[in-house]
N, C-alpha and C positions, 0 to 999 in steps of 0.2 A: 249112632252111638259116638258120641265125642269123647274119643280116647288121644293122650298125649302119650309120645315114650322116649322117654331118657334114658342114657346109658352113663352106671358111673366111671367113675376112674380106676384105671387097671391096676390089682392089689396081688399080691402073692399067692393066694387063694383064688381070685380071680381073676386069670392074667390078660381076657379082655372084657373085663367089667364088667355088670350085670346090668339086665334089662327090667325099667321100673317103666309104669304106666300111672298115670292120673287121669281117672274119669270122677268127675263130677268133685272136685277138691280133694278127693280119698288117693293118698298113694299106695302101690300095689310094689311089687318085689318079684320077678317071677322066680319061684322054688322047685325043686321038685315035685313038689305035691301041688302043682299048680300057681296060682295068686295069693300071694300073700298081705292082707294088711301091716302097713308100717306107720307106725308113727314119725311126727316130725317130718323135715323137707328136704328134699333131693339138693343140697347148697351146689356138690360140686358135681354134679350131674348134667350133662350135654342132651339137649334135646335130640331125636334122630325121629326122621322119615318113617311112616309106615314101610315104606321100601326096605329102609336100614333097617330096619326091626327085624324083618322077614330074613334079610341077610345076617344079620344077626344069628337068630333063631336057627336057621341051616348050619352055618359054620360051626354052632356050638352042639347039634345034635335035637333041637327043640323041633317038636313040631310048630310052624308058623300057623297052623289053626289056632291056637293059645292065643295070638292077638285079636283075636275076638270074641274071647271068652274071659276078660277082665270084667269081675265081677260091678255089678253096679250098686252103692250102698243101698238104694230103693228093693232090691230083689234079695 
């Protein structure tokens, strides 16, 4: 699974950005309720590491399984 993850820019709401994924040109959003389809493109958004993701995920309370469950538009 060729998944990419970017983290946007820190907002008032959220004050260390949120974690988006692109698999297969589809951007994703992680939500509460899991992956979220988004429209439009991540402009100010910073690519990060599988690693950073995972650190990510930890510090903000996410389980890091989640990064392997970005949905694929095919499924």
């Amino acid at each position: 699974m060729d998944v990419r993850y970017l983290r946007t820019e820190p907002t008032m709401a959220f004050p260390r950005g949120r974690l988006l994924a692109v698999q297969a040109g589809r951007l994703h959003v992680l939500a509460p309720d899991g992956w979220d389809v988004i429209g439009g493109r991540a402009e100010r958004a910073h690519p990060v590491s599988r690693e950073d993701a995972e650190d990510w995920c930890e510090r903000e309370g996410w389980d890091p399984a989640l990064l392997d469950a970005v949905p694929h538009p095919e499924h």
